[in-house]
C-alpha positions in Angstrom: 11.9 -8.0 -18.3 10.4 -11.6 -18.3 6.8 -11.3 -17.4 3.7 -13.8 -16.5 0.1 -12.5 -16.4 -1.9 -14.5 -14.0 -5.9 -13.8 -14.6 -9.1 -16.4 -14.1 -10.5 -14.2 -17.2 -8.6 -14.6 -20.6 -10.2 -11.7 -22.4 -8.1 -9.6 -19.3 -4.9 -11.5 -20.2 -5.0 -10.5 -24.3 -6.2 -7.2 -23.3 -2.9 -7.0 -21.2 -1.0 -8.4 -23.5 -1.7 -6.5 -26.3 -1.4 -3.0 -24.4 2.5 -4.4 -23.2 3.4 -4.8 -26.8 1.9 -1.7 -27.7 3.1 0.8 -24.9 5.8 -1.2 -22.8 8.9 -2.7 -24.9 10.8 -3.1 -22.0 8.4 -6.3 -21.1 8.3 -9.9 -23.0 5.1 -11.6 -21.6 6.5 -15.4 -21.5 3.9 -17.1 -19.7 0.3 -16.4 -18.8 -2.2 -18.4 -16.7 -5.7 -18.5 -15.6 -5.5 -19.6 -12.0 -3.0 -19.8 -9.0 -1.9 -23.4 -9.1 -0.8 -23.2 -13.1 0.3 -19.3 -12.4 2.7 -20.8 -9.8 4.3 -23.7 -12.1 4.6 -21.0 -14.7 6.6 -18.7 -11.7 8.7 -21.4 -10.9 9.8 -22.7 -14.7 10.4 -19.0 -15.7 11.9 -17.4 -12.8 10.2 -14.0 -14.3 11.0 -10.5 -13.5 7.4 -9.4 -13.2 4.1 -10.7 -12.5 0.7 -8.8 -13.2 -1.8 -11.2 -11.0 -5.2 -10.8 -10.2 -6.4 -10.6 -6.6 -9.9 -12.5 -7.1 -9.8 -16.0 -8.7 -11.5 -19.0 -7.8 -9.8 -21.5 -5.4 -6.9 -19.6 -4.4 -6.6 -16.0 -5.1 -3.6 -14.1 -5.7 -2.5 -13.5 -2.0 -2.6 -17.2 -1.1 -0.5 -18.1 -4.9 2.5 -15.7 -3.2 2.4 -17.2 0.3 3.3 -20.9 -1.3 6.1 -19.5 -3.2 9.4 -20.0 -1.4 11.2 -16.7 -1.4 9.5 -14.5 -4.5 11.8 -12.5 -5.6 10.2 -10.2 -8.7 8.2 -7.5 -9.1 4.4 -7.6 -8.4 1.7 -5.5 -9.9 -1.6 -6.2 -8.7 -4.3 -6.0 -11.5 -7.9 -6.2 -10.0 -11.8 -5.4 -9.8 -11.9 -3.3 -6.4 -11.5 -5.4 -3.8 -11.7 -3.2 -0.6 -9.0 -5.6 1.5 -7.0 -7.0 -1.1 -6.5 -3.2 -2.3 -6.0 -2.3 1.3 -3.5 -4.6 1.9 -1.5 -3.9 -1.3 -1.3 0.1 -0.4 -0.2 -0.5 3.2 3.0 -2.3 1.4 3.2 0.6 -1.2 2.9 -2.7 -4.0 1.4 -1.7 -7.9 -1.9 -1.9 -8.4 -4.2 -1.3 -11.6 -8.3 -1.5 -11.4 -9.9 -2.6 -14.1 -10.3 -1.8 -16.8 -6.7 -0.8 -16.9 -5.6 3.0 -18.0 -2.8 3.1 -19.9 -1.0 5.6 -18.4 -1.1 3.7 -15.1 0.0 0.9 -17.2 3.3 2.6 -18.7 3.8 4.1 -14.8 3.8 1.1 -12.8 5.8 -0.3 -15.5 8.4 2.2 -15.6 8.8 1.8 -11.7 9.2 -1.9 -12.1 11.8 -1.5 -14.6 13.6 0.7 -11.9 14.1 -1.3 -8.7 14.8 -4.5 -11.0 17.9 -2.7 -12.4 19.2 -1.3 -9.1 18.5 -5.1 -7.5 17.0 -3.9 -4.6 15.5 -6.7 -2.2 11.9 -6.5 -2.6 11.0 -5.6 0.9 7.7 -4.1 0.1 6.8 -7.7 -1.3 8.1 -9.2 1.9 6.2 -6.8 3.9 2.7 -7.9 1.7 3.4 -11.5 2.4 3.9 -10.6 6.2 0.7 -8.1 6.4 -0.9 -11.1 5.2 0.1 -13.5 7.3 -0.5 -11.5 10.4 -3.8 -9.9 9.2 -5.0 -10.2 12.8 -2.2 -8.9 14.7 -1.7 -5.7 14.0 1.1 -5.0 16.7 3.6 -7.0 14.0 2.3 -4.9 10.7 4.5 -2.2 9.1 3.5 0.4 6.3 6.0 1.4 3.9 6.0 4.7 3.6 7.8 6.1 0.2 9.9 9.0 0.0 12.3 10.4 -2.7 15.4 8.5 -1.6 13.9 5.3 -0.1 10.9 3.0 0.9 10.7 3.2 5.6 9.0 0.4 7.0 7.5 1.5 9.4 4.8 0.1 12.5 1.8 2.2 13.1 2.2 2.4 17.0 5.4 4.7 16.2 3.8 7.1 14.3 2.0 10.0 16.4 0.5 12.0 14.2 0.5 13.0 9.9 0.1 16.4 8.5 -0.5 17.2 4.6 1.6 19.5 2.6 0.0 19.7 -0.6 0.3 16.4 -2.4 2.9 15.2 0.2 2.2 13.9 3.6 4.6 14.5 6.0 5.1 12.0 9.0 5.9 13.0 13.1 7.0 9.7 14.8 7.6 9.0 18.5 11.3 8.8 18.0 11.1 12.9 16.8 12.2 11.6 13.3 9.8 13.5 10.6 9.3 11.6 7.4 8.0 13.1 4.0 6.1 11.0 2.1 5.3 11.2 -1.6 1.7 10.5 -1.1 -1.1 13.0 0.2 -2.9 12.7 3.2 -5.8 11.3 1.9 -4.2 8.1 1.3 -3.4 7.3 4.5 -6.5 7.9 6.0 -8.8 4.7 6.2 -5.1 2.7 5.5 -4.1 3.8 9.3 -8.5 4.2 10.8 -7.7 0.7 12.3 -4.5 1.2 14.1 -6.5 4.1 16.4 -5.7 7.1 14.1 -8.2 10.0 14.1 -9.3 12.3 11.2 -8.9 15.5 13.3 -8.9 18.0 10.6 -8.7 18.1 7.0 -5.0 18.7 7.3 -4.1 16.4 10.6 -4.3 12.4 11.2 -3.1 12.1 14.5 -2.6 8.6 16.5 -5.2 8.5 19.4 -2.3 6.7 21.7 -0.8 9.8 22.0 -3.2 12.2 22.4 -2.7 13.4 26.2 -6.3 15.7 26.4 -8.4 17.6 24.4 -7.9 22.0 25.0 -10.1 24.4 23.9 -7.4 27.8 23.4 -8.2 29.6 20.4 -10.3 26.6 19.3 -10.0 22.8 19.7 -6.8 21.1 20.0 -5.3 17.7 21.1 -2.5 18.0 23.3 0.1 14.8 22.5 2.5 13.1 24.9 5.3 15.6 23.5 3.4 18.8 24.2 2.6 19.1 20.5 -0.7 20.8 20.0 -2.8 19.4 16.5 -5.8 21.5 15.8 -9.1 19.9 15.4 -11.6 21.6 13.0 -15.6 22.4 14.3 -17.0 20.2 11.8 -14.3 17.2 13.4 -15.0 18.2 16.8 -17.9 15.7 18.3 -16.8 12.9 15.5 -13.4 13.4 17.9 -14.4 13.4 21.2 -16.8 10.2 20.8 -13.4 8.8 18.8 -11.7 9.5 22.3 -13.8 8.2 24.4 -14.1 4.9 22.1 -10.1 4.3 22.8 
């Protein structure tokens, strides 16, 4: 696979470079650059199969570099200092990420999964979805999560899921349409990802989606009764952070 690193810090871009040629033989760096304006003019003369850009640069960053490409068709992994929206936004499209400074495990991983969905030429719809996350930042009736499971990435809006239930290190998703979804990910994950769209913590084993919570019970302990009937329980320690949750919708 062709690959560019984009990085304002050069001591990142040999560090990278050295730990692709050490652990990753399946990538030939071709290109590298320390902003967005030569990182694009190196995408568009090498047409690469990867890119491993930074978030934070100065001028643009890496969000605005992949908005003025027409059409971006490779694979993206993100490799940053935390950055608490940038990483945001990059999980809610389920896109590659490494903080620095970068393990090399993570390295060989994200990698690997690159590799992957370039051979079986899939459309890159999670980058599509990063791009349109981005350009609709404020209008979050339009944004979708992907949400990976063993057989495929869903794309899927917020407003449609009611509520998320953990099972172990897999999160399993109820959505309006009575479609259930089981996601590779844990719970945990998901949490401050979908704490904007009017989901509620209700217990350490429940996120549910405050649209569809119908009332509050109190059989055998605290429960939230959803538009379907479904009953989610809520947890003592959850139950005032809830109720003042409810009564904020």
């Amino acid at each position: 696979m062709k690959a560019i690193i984009i990085d304002d810090e050069p001591n990142n871009i040999s560090n990278l470079q050295l730990m692709l040629a050490a652990h990753c033989a399946a990538v030939k760096v071709v290109d590298t650059a320390i902003n967005a304006d030569e990182g694009r003019q190196a995408i568009l003369l090498h047409q690469p199969d990867i890119v491993f850009l930074d978030i934070q640069m100065p001028g643009k960053n890496g969000f605005e570099l992949l908005q003025s490409l027409p059409n971006p068709g490779f694979e993206v992994i993100f490799v940053t200092g935390f950055d608490k929206y940038g990483i945001q936004a990059v999980k809610f499209s389920a896109i590659d990420y490494l903080l620095k400074p970068i393990v090399t495990a993570e390295l060989i991983a994200a990698v690997e999964r690159a590799v992957q969905k370039t051979e079986n030429k899939k459309r890159n719809n999670q980058l599509e979805n990063l791009l349109a996350f981005l350009q609709e930042k404020n209008n979050k009736g339009e944004h979708k999560i992907a949400l990976p499971s063993a057989k495929e990435i869903r794309f899927v809006n917020p407003h449609d899921i009611m509520y998320c239930e953990a099972n172990n290190n897999y999160t399993i998703f109820y959505l309006a349409s009575g479609e259930k979804l089981t996601i590779s990910k844990p719970l945990f994950e998901y949490d401050e990802l979908l704490e904007a769209y009017g989901f509620i913590r209700c217990h350490n084993s429940y996120l549910v989606n405050s649209f569809f919570v119908k009332s509050m019970v109190k059989e055998n302990g605290d429960a939230l009764v959803l538009e379907n009937e479904c009953q989610v329980p809520v947890s003592r320690q959850k139950r005032d952070f809830v109720k003042k949750s409810l009564l904020r919708r």
